[in-house]
C-alpha positions as CSV (number, residue, x, y, z in Angstrom):
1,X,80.0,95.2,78.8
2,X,82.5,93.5,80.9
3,X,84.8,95.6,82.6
4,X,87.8,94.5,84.7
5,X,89.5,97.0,87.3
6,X,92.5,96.6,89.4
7,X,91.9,99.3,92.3
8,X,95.5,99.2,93.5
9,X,96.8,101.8,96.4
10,X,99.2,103.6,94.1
11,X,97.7,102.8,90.2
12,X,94.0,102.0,89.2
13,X,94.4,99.6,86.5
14,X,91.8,99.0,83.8
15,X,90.9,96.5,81.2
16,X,88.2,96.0,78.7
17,X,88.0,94.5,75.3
18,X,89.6,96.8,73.6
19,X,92.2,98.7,76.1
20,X,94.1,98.9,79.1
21,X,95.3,101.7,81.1
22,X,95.8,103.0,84.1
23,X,95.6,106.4,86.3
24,X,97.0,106.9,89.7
25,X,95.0,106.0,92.9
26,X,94.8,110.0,94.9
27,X,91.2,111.1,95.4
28,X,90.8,114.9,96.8
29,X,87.9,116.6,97.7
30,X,87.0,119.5,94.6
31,X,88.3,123.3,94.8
32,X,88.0,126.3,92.5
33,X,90.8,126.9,90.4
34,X,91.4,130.7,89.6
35,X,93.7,129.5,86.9
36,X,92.9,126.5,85.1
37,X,95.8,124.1,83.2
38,X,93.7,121.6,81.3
39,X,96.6,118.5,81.3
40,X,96.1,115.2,79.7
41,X,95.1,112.7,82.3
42,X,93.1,115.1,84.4
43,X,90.0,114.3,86.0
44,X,87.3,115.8,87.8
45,X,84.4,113.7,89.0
46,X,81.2,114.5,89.8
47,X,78.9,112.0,91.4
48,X,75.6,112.3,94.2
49,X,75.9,116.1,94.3
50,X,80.0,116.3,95.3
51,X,82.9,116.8,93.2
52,X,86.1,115.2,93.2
53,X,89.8,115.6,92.2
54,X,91.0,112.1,90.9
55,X,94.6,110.8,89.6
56,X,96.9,113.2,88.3
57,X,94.8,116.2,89.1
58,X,94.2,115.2,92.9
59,X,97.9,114.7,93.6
60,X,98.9,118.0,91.6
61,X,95.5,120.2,93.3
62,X,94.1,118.6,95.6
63,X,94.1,119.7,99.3
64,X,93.7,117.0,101.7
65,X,94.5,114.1,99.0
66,X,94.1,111.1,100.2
67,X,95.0,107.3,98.8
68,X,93.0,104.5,100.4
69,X,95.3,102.1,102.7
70,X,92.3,101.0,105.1
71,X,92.7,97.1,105.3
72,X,89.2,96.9,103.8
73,X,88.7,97.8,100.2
74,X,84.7,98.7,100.9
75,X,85.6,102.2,101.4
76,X,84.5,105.3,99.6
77,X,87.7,105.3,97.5
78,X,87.4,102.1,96.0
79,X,83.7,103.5,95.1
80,X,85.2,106.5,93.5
81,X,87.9,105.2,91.6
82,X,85.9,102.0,90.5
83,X,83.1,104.2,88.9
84,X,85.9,106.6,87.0
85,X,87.6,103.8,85.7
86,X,84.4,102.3,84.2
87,X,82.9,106.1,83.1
88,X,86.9,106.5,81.2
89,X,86.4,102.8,80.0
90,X,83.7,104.3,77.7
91,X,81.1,101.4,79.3
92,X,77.4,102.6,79.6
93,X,74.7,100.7,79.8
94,X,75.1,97.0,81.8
95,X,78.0,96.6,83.2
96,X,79.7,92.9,84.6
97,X,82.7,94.7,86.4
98,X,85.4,92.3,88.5
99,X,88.1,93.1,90.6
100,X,90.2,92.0,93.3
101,X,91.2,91.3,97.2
102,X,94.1,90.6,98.7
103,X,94.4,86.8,99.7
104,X,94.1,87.6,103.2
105,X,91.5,89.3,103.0
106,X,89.3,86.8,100.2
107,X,86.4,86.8,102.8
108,X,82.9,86.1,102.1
109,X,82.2,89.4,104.5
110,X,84.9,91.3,102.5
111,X,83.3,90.2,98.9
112,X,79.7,90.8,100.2
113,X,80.7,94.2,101.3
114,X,82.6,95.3,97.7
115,X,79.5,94.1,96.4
116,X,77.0,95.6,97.7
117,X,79.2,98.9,97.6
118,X,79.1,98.8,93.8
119,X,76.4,97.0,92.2
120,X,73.3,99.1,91.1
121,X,72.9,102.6,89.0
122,X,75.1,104.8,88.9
123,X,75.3,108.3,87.1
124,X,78.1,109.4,86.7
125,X,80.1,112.9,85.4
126,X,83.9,113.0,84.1
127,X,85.1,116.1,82.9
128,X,81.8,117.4,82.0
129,X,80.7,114.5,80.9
130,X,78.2,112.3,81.9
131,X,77.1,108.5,81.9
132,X,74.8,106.4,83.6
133,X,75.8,102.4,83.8
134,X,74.1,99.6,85.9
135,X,76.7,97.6,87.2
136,X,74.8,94.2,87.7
137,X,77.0,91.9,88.3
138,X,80.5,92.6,90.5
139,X,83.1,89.5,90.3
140,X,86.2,88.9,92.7
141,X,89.4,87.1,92.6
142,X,92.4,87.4,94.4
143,X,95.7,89.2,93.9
144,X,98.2,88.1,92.9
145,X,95.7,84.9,91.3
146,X,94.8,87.0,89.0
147,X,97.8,87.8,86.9
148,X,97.9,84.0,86.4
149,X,95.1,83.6,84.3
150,X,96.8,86.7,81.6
151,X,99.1,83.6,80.8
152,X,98.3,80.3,82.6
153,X,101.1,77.7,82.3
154,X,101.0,73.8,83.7
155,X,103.5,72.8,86.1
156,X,104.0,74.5,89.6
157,X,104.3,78.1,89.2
158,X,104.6,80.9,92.1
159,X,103.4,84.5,91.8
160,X,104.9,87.3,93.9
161,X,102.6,90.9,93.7
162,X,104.5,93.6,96.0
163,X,101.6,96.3,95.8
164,X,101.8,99.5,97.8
165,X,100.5,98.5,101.1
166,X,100.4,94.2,100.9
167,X,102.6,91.8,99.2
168,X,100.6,88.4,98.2
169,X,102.4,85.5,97.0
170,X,100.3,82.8,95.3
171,X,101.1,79.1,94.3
172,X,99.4,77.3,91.2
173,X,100.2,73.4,90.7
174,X,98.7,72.3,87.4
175,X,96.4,75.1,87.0
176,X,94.8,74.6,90.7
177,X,95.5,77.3,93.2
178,X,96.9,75.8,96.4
179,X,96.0,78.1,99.4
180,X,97.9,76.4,101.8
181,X,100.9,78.1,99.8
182,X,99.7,81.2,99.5
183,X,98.8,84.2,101.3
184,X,99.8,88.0,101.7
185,X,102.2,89.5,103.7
186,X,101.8,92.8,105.4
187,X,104.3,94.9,104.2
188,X,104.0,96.8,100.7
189,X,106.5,99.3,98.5
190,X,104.9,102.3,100.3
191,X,104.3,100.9,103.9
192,X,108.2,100.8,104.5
193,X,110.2,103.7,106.2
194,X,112.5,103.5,103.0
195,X,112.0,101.6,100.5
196,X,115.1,98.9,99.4
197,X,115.0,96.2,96.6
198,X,117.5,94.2,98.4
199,X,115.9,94.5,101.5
200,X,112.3,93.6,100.5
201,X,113.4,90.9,98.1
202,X,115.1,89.1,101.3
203,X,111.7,89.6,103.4
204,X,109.8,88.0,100.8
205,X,112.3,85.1,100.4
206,X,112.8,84.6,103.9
207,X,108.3,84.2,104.1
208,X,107.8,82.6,101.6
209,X,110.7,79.5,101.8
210,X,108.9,77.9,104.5
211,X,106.9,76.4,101.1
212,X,108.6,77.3,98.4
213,X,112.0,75.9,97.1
214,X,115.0,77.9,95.2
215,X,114.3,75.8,91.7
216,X,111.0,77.1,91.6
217,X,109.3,79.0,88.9
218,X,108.4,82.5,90.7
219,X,106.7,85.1,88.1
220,X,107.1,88.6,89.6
221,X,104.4,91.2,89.3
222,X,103.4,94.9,90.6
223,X,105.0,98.2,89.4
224,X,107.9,97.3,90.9
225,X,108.5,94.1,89.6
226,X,111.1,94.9,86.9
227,X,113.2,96.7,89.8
228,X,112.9,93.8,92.2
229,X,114.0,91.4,89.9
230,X,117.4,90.2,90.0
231,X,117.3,90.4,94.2
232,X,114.7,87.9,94.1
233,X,116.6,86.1,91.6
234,X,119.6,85.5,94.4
235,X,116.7,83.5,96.5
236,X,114.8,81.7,93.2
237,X,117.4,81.4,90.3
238,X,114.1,81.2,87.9
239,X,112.6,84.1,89.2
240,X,111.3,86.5,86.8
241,X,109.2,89.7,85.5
242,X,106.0,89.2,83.9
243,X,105.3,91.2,80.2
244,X,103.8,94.4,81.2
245,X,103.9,93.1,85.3
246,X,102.0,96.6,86.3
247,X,99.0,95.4,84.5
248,X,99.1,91.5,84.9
249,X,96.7,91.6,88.0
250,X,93.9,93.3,85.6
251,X,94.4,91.3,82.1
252,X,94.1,88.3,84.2
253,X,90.9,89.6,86.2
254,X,89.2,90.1,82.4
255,X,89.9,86.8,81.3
256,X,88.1,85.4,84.9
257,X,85.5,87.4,83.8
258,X,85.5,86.1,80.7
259,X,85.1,82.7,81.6
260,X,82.5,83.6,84.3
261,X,80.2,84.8,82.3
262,X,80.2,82.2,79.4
263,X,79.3,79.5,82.2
């Protein structure tokens, strides 16, 4: 089964054949509750002998919650929320799972590294629950890239992705990504003192202009991408939001994986 996951620092996003969804990125160590509200979207993980807090649940519960904002994705976090996305995915068996890394940090060390950290068996318990999957195959593309492939258009084409911690900006010319105009800045949504639309849209513009021109196309992507909208507008006049932006990374990682796999 081919699964596709997005391990953002504020959302996991999620894709497979048949649905996509998403669950926030808070991880907390597991505590007894004296009283116990079962709420949709709750989760409690149990994998190698420890439990977890995850999503909703972590960030309601949790004591000690922590979200993953280390510049390397090979952390325990990404392990955690990578195997409860595919467990909620409903995958069992094989698994071909691909993700993503910031453009700055598209390393063979870096890929090598998320690789190794979640090939193999896994078991695997979600609410009581409990699969066991072989992830034998782990895929990666960039962000930002990836969203272009949920809709791929000729022509020259720019991608902003403001994320929580890293905003990557991407250029495609006729379907062919062109790294020399692309890259990621270091400054995200949640890595600001206070966060302003105006204010990041005119860091972004400011970057990026060294390459890009005010008549390009510039598709804007990320949970904020709706809100961010018409200030990037005033620097690129055909600058707009993607359908369903929040999840335009991941749709575009599953149709890589698509296309990997039929090679």
């Amino acid at each position: 089964m081919l699964v596709a996951i997005d391990c953002g620092r504020s959302f996991v996003k999620v894709r497979t054949e048949n649905r996509t969804f998403m669950f926030p990125s808070k991880v907390s160590g597991w505590r007894k509750r004296n009283y116990r509200q079962e709420l949709e979207g709750d989760i409690e993980l149990q994998y190698q002998g420890k439990n977890w807090f995850v999503g909703n649940l972590a960030e309601r519960e949790g004591e000690f919650t922590r979200q993953a904002m280390q510049e390397t994705k090979a952390v325990e976090e990404t392990l955690l929320l990578a195997l409860t996305g595919i467990h909620l995915s409903g995958a069992s068996g094989t698994v071909d799972l691909v993700t993503g890394l910031p453009i700055s940090n598209y390393t063979e060390k870096e890929r090598e590294s998320v690789r190794k950290l979640l090939e193999g068996h896994h078991e695997v318990t979600v609410n009581g629950q409990t699969k066991r999957f072989y992830v034998q195959r782990v895929y990666t593309t960039i962000e930002g890239g990836g969203a272009f492939f949920s809709a791929p258009r000729a022509g020259l084409v720019r991608i902003v992705d403001v994320g929580a911690k890293t905003t990557n900006y991407v250029t495609f010319k006729d379907k062919v990504f062109i790294d020399r105009e692309s890259g990621t800045i270091p400054v995200g949504w949640e890595t600001v003192r206070e966060s302003n639309a105006r204010e990041m849209a005119d860091m972004i513009a400011a970057h990026v202009s060294k390459s890009w021109n005010s008549d390009d196309v510039v598709l804007l992507i990320g949970g904020v991408a709706l809100h961010l909208e018409p200030y990037i507008q005033s620097h690129f006049r055909y600058a707009f939001a993607m359908s369903d932006p929040q999840t335009a990374n991941v749709r575009g990682y599953y149709e890589v994986g698509r296309a990997l796999i039929t090679l």
